[in-house]
N, C-alpha and C positions, 0 to 999 in steps of 0.2 A: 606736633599733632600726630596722631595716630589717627587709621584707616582701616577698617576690618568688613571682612565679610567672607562668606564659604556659598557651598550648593549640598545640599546632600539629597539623591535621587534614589529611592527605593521603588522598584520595579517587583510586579508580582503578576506569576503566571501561571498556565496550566498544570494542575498537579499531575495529572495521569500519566503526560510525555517527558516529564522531566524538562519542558523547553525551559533555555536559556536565548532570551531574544535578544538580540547586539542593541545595546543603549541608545537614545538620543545622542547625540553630540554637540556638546556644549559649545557656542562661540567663543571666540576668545573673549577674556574678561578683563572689566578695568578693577579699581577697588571698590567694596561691596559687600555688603551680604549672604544673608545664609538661609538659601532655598532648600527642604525638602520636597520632593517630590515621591507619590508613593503610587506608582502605577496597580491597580490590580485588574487583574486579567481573570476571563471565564476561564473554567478547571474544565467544566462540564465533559470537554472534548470534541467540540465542533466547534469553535470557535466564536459561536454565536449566543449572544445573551438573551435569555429569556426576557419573551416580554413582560413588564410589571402588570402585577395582578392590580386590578381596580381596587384604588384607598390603600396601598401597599404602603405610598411614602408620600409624602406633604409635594405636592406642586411646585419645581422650582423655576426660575428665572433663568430666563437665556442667559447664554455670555457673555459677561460685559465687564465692563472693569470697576472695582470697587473694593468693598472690605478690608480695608483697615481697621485696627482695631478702635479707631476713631469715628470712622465711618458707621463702626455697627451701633458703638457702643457713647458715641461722643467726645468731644477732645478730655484728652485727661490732661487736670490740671497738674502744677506744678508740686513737687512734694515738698514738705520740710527738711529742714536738715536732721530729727531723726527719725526712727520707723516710728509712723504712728500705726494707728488702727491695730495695732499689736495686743492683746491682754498681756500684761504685768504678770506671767506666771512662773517667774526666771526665781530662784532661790541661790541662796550660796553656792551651792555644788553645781549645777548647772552651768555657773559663772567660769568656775575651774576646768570646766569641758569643755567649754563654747568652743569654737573654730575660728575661719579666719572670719566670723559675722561680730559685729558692731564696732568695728575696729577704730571706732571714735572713745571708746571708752566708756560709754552713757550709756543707760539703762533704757530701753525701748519705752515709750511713752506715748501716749494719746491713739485716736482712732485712722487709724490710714489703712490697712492690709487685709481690707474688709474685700468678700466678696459679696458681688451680687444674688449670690444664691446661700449665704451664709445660713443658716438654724436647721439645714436637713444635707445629710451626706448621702451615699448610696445605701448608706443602713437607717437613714434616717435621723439617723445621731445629730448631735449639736454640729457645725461646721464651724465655731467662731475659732477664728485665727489668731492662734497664742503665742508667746515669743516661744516656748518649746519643738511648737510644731513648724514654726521657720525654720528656725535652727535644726532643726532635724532633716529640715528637707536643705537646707544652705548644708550640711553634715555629708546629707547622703549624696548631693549633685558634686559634692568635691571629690569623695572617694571613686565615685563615678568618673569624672575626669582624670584622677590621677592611673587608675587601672587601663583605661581606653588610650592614654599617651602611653603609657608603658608597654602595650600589646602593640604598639604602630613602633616604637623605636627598638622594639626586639624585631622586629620584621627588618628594618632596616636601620639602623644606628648612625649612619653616615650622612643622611640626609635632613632636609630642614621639613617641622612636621608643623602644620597649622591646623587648631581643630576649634569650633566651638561647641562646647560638652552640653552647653545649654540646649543649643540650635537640637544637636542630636537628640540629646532629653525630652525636649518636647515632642520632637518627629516619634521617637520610638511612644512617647506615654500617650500622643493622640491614636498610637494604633493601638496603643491598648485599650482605649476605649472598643473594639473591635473584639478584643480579644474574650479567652475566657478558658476559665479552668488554669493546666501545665501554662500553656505558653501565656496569659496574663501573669500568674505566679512568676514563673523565669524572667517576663520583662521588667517588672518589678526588682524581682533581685539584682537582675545584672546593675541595673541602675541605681542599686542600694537606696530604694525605697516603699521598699516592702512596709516596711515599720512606720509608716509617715501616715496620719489618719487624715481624710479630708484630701486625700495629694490633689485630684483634680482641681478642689476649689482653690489650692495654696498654688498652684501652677496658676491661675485665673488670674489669681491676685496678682501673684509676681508678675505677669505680663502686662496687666495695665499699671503696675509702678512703673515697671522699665520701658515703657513707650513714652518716653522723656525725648526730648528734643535728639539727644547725644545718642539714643539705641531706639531705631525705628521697627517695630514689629509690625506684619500683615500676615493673614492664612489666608485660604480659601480650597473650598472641596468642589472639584469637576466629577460630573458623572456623564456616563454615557446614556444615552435615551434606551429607556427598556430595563435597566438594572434595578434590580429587585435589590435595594436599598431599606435597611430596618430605621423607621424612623426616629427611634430611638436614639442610634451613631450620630445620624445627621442633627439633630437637635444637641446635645451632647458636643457636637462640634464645633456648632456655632456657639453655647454657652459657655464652652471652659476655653475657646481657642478664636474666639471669635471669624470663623469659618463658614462662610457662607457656601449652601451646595449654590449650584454654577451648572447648567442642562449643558453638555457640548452637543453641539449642531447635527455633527454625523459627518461635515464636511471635515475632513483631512487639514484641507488647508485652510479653511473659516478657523478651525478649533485650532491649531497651530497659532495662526496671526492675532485668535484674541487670548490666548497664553500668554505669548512671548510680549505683549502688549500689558498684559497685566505686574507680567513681573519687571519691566520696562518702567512703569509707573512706581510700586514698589519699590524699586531700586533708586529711585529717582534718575533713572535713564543712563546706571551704570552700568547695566545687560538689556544693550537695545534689541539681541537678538538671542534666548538663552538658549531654543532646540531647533533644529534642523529639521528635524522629523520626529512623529509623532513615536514611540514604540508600538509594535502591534499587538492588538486585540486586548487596548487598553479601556476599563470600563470604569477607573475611577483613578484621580489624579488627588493627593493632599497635597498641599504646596505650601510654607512656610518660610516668610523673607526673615532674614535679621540682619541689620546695618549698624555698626558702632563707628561713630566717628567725634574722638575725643582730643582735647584740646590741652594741653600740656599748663597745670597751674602756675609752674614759672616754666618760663616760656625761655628755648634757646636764640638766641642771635644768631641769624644767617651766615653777619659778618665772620665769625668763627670758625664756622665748618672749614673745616679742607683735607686735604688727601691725607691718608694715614695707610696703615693697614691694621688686617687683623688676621689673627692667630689662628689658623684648620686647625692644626694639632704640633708638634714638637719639631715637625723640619719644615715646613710648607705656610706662605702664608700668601694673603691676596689684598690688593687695595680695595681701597673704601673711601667713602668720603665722611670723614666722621664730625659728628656735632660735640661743640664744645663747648665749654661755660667753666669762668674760674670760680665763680664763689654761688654754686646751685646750692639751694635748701633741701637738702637729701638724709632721708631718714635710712639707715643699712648697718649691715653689721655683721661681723665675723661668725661663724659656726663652724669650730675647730672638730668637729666628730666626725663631719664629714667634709671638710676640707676646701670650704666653699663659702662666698659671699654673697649678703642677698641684701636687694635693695628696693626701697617702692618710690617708683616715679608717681608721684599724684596726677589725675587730671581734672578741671573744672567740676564741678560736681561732686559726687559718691564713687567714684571710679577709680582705680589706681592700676597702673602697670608692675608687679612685681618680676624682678627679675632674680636669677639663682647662675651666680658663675662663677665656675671651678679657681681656685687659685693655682691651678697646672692648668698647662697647655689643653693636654689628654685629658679623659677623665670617662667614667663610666657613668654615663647619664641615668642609665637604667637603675643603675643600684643606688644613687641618688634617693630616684625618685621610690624606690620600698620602702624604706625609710626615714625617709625626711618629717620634720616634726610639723605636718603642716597644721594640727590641731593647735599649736602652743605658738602659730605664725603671731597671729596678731599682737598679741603681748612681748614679743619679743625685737618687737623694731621699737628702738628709741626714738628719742627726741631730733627732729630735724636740725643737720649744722651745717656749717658753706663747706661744699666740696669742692673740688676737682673733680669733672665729669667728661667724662668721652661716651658716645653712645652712638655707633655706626647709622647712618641713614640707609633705608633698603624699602624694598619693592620686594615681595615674594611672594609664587604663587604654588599653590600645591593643591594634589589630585591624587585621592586615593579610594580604590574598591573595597570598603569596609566589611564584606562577607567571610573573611577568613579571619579580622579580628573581632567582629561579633561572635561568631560560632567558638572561638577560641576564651570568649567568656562567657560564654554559656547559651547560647539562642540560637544552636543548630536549626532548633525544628523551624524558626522562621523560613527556612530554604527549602524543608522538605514536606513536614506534613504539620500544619499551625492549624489551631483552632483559633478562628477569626469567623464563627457564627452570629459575633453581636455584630458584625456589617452587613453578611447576607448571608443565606443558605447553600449560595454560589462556594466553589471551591478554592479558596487561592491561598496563594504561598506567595513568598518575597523570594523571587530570583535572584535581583543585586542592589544595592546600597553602594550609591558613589557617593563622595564627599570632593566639595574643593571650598577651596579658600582662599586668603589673601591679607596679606600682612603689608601697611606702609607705615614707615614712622620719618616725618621729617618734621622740620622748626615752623613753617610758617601755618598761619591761621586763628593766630594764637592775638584778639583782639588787644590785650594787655596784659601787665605781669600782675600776679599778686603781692602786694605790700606784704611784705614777714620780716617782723623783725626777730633778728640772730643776733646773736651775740659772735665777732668775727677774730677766732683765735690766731694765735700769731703762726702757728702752722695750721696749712687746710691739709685735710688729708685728701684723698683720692680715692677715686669709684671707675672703673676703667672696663668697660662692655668691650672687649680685643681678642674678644675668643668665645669656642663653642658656651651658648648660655640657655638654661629652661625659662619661659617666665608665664605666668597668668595675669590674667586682667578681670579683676575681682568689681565686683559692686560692693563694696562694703559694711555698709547697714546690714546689710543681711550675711553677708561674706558668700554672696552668687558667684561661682566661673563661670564668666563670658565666655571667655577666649583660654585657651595654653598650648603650648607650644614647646619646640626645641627649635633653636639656628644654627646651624654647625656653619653657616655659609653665606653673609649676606649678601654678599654679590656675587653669583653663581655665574655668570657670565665672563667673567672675568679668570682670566687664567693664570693659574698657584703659582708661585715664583717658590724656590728651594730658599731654602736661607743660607746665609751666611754665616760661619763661626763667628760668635763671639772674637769683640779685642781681646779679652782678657778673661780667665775662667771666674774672675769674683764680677763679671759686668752683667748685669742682669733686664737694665733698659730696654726697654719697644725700640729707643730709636737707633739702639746698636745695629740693627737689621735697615739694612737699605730695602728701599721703597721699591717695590716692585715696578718694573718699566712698560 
């Protein structure tokens, strides 16, 4: 079973002072979710928000908890096993480009990826949703991911990076509803999808596919009483992101207690308490949850797990408690270009865990990741066979201020001077973008195995996670990144043991290294 969830808090303040206001502070976290949060603050320079002119913006509803996208919009049913509501407009060459989407091998069929606003875009254009323009946007959210982890493991290499590129994606693209001109262009690029026609509506769509049992989405937009709000944003928010505005009180502590209550609920009450305090001279909050909790299609045995270790890098290693299975149904395979192994764990559903790990100890994650063929992923995993599997069980949690790797791919001006007059005529700017996360992968939860039949060759080979590894967590059909990552460390608490010399220079065994004490 895997566990997933993050935060990611964008705070936006006065442009004139330059202020940088000290964050909320996040409680500690259990596994969960992935909250934005997108403060913006008056520019004006008093501090103080203009009252709303009469008929300014639509009448909104006190604080209260709700909006789901369920809530807005109705439970969404269960999907088929493939994309429907897709148009059929894939041809042969399309095929030979696809990415990691349909990686069932089938051809997108019937009606499902429909939005509710489908026959009018913002130019008024058609909006129907065609396999190109999934795939275009499943194309452009990957290359997006892959540049955003590359910019966080040059910052620091040594440590374990948890992001989801999704969660981000949407936080940045509902501010782009806000935006306009340079900085809508920039947001678009950075997130490579500039090129994507219809994006809002194909964002819609994907969010009521993926609010499936296993990835729970929620938004909602708080406003401060008095904020001259275009009602434009606000409708727009609730259509592509199902974002209900939300009045806050003016109380400090009312608006606090029905936040932290909201995302409480949200989370299904794995952040019973997510801020401390409010930021100041905040007049508008976005807030977006996302929970993935997926269930492993063969399922490991507890009985198995036990102490191992695994590999930091070439002298150093640390114990683990690792999960085992002799004959898993594991589809993976060698890639000698770049000297590394990749394998896809499935989980119940459309979901899979891809993992990428080095055959050295060491290795340069980074240069890895500029290269790697992930366009040509999907076709390139075989046919599932019984392996030998080890796969560390771990708990991780990670926090990072994403303002120096945004700006460093290109969306300075979010910090300094942004045009964001499709929100108001008020002045703001994004001060700071935090992110966190959380990563848990262990065996139970898993209500049954699935029946596969293999064929069980007289030697299994082996698939061995015992060392630094990349991996994503793909929805499929579409070939969406949830989740990616690097673990240089799964149990970081635990302290590096030196190794031991080899018995013998031709012994190359894990278990030639005694077990750290």
């Amino acid at each position: 079973m895997v566990l997933l969830w993050g935060l990611l808090l964008l705070c936006l303040s006065a442009l004139h002072t330059q202020l940088r206001l000290p964050l909320a502070q996040a409680s500690e976290q259990q596994r969960l979710s992935l909250d934005k949060i997108v403060n913006l603050k008056d520019l004006k320079g008093d501090g103080e928000v203009a009252s709303a002119l009469p008929g300014a913006g639509p009448a909104l509803p006190d604080a209260k908890l709700s909006d789901t996208w369920e809530e807005t919009y109705g439970p969404t049913p269960p999907f088929p096993s493939t994309p429907e509501g897709i148009k059929n407009d894939e041809s042969p060459e399309d095929t030979a480009r696809a990415g990691a989407g349909n990686c069932h091998g089938e051809e997108p069929a019937g009606e499902v990826l429909s939005s509710e606003e489908d026959g009018e875009d913002e130019d008024n254009q058609s909006c129907d949703i065609t396999w190109k323009k999934s795939q275009r946007l499943a194309s452009g959210l990957m290359k997006f991911s892959i540049h955003l982890l590359r910019e966080v493991q040059q910052e620091n290499d040594r440590s374990n990076v948890i992001l989801s590129p999704l969660s981000i994606a949407l936080a940045l693209s509902h501010l782009a509803l806000g935006a306009a001109n340079q900085t809508e262009k920039h947001l678009l690029e950075v997130m490579h999808l500039e090129s994507v026609p219809c994006l809002q509506h194909l964002l819609s769509a994907l969010r009521r596919r993926l609010a499936e049992a296993t990835l729970s989405l929620a938004s909602r937009v708080y406003l401060q009483k008095g904020l001259e709000v275009k009602e434009k944003f606000l409708e727009d928010s609730e259509k592509f992101y199902g974002a209900k505005p939300v009045s806050l009180s003016g109380s400090s502590e009312d608006d606090l207690e029905a936040i932290n209550q909201w995302v409480k609920e949200a989370t299904n009450g794995q952040i019973p308490t997510f801020l401390q305090q409010l930021p100041g001279n905040t007049v508008m909050l976005l807030l977006n949850a996302i929970h993935f909790h997926g269930f492993w299609r063969n399922k490991f045995d507890a009985a198995f797990t036990s102490p191992d270790v695994f590999h930091l890098d070439d002298d150093f290693v640390v114990s683990v408690e690792m999960m085992k299975a002799q004959r898993y149904s594991l589809s993976w395979f060698s890639l000698e270009s770049h000297d590394v192994q990749v394998a896809k764990f499935p989980f119940k559903g459309n979901v899979s865990f891809v993992v990428i790990v080095p055959n050295q100890y060491s290795w340069n994650a980074t240069h890895v990741l500029e290269s790697f063929p992930y366009i040509q992923l999907c076709r390139l995993f075989p046919e599932e066979v019984p392996t030998t599997v080890k796969i560390p069980k771990m708990k991780l949690d990670y926090q990072l201020e994403l303002n120096n790797v945004l700006s460093q791919m290109g969306l300075q001006e979010l910090f300094t001077n942004p045009n964001l007059q499709k929100i108001s005529d008020e002045s703001l700017f994004v001060s700071s973008i935090q992110h966190q996360s959380s990563l848990e992968l262990k065996e139970d939860g898993v209500e049954g195995s699935a029946a596969t039949s293999v064929v069980i060759s007289r030697s299994l080979s082996a698939f061995n996670l015992d060392r630094p590894f990349l991996f994503i967590i793909f929805e499929e059909e579409m070939g969406i990144p949830l989740f990616i990552g690097s673990v240089q460390n799964p149990n970081p608490n635990a302290a590096p043991q030196l190794k031991e010399p080899r018995r013998s220079p031709a012994a190359k065994d894990d278990k030639e290294y005694p077990m750290p004490k």
